[in-house]
C-alpha positions as CSV (number, residue, x, y, z in Angstrom):
1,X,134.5,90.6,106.4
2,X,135.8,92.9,103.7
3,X,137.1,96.4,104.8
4,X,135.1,99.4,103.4
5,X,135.4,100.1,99.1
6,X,137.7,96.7,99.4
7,X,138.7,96.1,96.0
8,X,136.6,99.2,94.6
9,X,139.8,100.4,92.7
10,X,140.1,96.6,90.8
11,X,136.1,96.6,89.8
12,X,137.0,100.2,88.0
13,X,140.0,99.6,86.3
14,X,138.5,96.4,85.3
15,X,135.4,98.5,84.0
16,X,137.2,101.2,82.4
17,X,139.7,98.3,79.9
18,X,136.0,96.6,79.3
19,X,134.3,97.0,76.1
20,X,130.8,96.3,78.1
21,X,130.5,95.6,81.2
22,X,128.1,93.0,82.7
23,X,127.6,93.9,86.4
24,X,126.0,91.2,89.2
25,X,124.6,92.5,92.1
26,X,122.1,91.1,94.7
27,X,120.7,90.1,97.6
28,X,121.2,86.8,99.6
29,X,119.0,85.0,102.5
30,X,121.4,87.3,104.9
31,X,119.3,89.9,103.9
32,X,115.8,88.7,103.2
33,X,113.9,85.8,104.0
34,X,111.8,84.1,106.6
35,X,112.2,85.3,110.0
36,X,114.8,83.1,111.8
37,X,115.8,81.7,108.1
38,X,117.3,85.6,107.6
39,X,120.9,86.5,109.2
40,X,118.9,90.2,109.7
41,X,117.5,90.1,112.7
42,X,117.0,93.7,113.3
43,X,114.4,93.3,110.9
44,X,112.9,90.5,111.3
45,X,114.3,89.2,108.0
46,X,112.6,92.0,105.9
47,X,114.4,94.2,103.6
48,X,114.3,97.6,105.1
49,X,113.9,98.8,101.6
50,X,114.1,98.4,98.0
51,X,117.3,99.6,97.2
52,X,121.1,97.5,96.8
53,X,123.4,97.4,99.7
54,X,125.3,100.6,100.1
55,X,129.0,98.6,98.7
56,X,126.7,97.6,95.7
57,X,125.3,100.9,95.5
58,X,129.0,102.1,95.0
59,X,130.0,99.6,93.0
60,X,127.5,100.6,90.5
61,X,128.0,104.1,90.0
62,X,131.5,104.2,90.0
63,X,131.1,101.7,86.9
64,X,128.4,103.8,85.6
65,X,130.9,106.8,85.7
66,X,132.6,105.0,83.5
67,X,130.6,105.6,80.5
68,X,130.8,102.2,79.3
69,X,128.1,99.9,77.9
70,X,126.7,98.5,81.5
71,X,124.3,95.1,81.4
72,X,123.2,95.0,85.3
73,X,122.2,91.4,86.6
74,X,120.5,91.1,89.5
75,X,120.0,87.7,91.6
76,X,117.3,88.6,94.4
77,X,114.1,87.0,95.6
78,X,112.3,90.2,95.5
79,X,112.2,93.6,93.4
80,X,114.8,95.8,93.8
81,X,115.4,99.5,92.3
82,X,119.1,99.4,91.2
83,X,118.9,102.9,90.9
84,X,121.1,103.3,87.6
85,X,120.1,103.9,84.3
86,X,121.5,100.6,82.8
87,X,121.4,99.7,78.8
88,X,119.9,96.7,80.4
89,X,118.7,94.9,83.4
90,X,118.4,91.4,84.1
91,X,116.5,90.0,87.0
92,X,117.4,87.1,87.6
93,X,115.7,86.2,90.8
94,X,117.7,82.9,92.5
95,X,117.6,80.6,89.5
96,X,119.5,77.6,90.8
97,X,122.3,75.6,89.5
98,X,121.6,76.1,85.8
99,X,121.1,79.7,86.5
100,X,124.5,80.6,85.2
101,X,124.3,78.5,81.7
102,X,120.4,80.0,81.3
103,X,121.9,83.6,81.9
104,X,124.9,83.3,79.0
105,X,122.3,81.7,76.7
106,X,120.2,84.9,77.2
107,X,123.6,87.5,77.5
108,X,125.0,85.8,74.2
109,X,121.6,85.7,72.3
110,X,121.4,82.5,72.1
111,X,117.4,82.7,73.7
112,X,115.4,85.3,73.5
113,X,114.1,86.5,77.4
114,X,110.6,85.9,78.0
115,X,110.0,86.4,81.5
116,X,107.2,88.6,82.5
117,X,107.2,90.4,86.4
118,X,104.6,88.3,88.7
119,X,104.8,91.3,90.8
120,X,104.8,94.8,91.2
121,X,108.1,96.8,91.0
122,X,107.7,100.0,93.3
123,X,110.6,102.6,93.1
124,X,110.7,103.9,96.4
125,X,110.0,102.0,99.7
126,X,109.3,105.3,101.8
127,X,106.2,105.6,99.7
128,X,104.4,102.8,100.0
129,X,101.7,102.5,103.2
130,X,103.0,101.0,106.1
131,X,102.8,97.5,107.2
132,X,99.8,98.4,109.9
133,X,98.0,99.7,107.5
134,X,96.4,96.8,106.0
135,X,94.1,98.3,103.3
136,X,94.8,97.9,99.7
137,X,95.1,101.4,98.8
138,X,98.2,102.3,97.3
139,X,99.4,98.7,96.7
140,X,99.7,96.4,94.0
141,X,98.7,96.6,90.2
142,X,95.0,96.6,91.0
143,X,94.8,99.8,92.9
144,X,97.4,101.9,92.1
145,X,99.6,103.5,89.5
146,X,101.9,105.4,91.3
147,X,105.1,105.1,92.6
148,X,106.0,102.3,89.7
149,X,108.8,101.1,88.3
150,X,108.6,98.0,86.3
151,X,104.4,97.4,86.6
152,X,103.5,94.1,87.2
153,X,103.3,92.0,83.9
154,X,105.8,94.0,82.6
155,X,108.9,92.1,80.6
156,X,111.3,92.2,77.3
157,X,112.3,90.4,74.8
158,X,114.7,90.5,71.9
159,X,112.0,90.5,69.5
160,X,108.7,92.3,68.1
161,X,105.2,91.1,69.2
162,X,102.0,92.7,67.5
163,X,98.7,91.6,68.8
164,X,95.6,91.9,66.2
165,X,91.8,91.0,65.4
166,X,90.6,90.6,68.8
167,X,87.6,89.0,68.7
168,X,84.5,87.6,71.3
169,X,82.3,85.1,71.3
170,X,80.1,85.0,74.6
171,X,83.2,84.5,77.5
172,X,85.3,83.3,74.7
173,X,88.0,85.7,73.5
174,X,90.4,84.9,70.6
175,X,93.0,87.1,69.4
176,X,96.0,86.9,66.8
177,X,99.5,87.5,67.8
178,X,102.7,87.7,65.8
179,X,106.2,87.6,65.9
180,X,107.2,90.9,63.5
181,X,110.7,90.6,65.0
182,X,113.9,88.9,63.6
183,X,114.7,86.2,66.8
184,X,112.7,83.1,68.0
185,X,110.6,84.2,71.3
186,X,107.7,83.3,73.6
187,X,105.3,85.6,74.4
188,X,103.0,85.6,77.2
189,X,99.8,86.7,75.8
190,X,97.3,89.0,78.6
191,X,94.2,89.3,79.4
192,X,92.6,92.1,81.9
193,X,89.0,92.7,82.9
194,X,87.8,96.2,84.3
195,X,84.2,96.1,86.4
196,X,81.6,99.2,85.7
197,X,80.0,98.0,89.6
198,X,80.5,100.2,92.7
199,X,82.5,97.5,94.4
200,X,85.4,96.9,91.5
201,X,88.8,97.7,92.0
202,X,90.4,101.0,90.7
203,X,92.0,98.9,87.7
204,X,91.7,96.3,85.2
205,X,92.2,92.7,86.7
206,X,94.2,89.9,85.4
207,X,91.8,87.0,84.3
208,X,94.0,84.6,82.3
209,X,97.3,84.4,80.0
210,X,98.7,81.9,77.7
211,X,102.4,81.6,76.8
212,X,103.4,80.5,73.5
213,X,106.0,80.1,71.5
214,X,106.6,81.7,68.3
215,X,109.4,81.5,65.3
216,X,110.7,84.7,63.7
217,X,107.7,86.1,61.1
218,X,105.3,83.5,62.9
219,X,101.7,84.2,63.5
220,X,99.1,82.3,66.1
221,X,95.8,82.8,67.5
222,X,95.2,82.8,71.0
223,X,91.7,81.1,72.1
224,X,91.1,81.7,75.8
225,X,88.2,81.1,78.2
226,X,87.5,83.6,80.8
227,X,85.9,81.8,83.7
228,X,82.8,82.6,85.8
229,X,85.1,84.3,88.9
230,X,87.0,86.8,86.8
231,X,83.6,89.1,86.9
232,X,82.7,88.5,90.4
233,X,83.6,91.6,92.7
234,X,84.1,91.7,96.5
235,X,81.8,94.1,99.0
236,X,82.7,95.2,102.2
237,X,81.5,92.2,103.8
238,X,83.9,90.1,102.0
239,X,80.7,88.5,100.0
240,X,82.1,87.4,96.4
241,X,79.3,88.1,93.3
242,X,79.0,88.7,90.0
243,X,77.6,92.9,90.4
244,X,78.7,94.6,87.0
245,X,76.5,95.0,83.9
246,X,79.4,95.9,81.6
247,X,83.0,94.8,81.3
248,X,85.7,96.1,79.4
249,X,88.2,93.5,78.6
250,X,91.8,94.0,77.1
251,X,94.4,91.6,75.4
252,X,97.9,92.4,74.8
253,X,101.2,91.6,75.9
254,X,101.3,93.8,79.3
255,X,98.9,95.8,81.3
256,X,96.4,97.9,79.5
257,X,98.0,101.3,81.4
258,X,100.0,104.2,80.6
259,X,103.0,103.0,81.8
260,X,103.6,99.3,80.7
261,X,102.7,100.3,77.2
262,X,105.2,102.8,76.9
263,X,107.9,100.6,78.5
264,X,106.6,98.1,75.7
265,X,106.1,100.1,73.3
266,X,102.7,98.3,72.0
267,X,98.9,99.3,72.7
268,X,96.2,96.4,74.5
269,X,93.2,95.7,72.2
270,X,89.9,95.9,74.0
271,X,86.3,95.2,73.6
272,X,83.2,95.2,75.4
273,X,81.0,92.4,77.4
274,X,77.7,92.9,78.2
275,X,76.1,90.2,80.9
């Protein structure tokens, strides 16, 4: 077991002769995982919260400190708040044995990123209901903007996506995308539904995306169906039905909120649907 800042003084001086600095920290299944899979059994093999370990912690600000440029990479199975205001983050999740090739062909340009967050990225544990309180309030995309760091959907990539002439036809919405950016990307194209009936959620709704893949300059249109469920809502009762009149649906490359279209720096397109 290493002693206490073991090698903290090598990481620094390492940092401070560095021209950038790309900085891997995570999490392992000591930490989180299944219940009896987990080496924590004081929690049951839940995090305790969303932050690094404390040596990491360290580790990272006394690199920080060094006012280098700082890439931070983070291999964990779950969101984390690194806490550190990074030229860039990476999370890599566990990606395997190729994991290491796929993240120098990202690092070194040689692929433009493309993934997009299949969950929510909350910034502070403490605020976030607790886990007896099983009602949705407060949690997940759907029913809550606050306490957010990276929203769900959210993602960058080295290029420039515009989203344009969004257009319906009955349940069938098209919309053009391109690539106004100077690398090769994919880009996983949207689509959110908001309810005007008493028993919607607080938010628009994911009802569909389509990833695809686009050269630099490239332009596509993006058909998609949006099927039958997507404007059913749920009652108290748990009874599933289609109870709205009027729909607002949005297309884009993120959520259609404050937040994810600042981080992206694009607007969602929306239109209306009348059943």
């Amino acid at each position: 077991l290493a002693r206490a800042n073991d090698r903290l003084a090598e990481a620094e001086t390492v940092a401070e002769q560095s021209d950038l600095i790309i900085l891997c920290v995570g999490l392992d299944a000591g930490i989180e995982g299944e219940e009896g899979d987990a080496g924590n059994e004081f929690a049951s093999g839940d995090k305790i919260d969303l932050r690094l370990p404390e040596p990491q912690r360290l580790l990272v600000s006394k690199v920080m400190e060094k006012g280098k440029p700082v890439i931070i990479v983070t291999a964990a199975g779950s969101a984390i708040n690194t806490e550190a205001d990074a030229d860039a983050e990476i999370h890599a999740w566990y990606p395997g044995q190729s994991g290491g090739k796929a993240l120098a062909d990202i690092l070194f340009g040689k692929v433009s990123p493309s993934g997009r967050l299949p969950v929510t990225f909350y910034e502070d544990a403490s605020r976030l209901p607790s886990f007896e309180d099983y009602r949705m309030q407060d949690r997940t995309y759907r029913y809550t903007r606050a306490n957010i760091l990276y929203p769900f959907g959210f993602g960058l990539s080295y290029s420039k996506t515009v989203c344009s002439n969004l257009s319906l036809n009955g349940k069938t919405v098209s919309v053009d995308v391109q690539n106004t950016g100077a690398f090769d990307t994919d880009e996983v194209v949207q689509f959110y539904l908001k309810d005007d009936s008493q028993c919607a959620v607080p938010y628009p709704v994911l009802c569909g995306f389509e990833r695809i893949s686009l050269k630099a300059g490239e332009q596509k249109t993006v058909t998609y169906v949006i099927p039958d469920c997507a404007f059913e809502s749920v009652d108290d009762a748990g009874v599933r039905a289609v109870r709205g009149t009027v729909y607002t649906l949005y297309a884009g490359t993120c959520q259609p909120d404050p937040l994810s279209q600042k981080l992206k720096e694009t607007l969602c397109l929306s239109a209306e649907i009348r059943l």
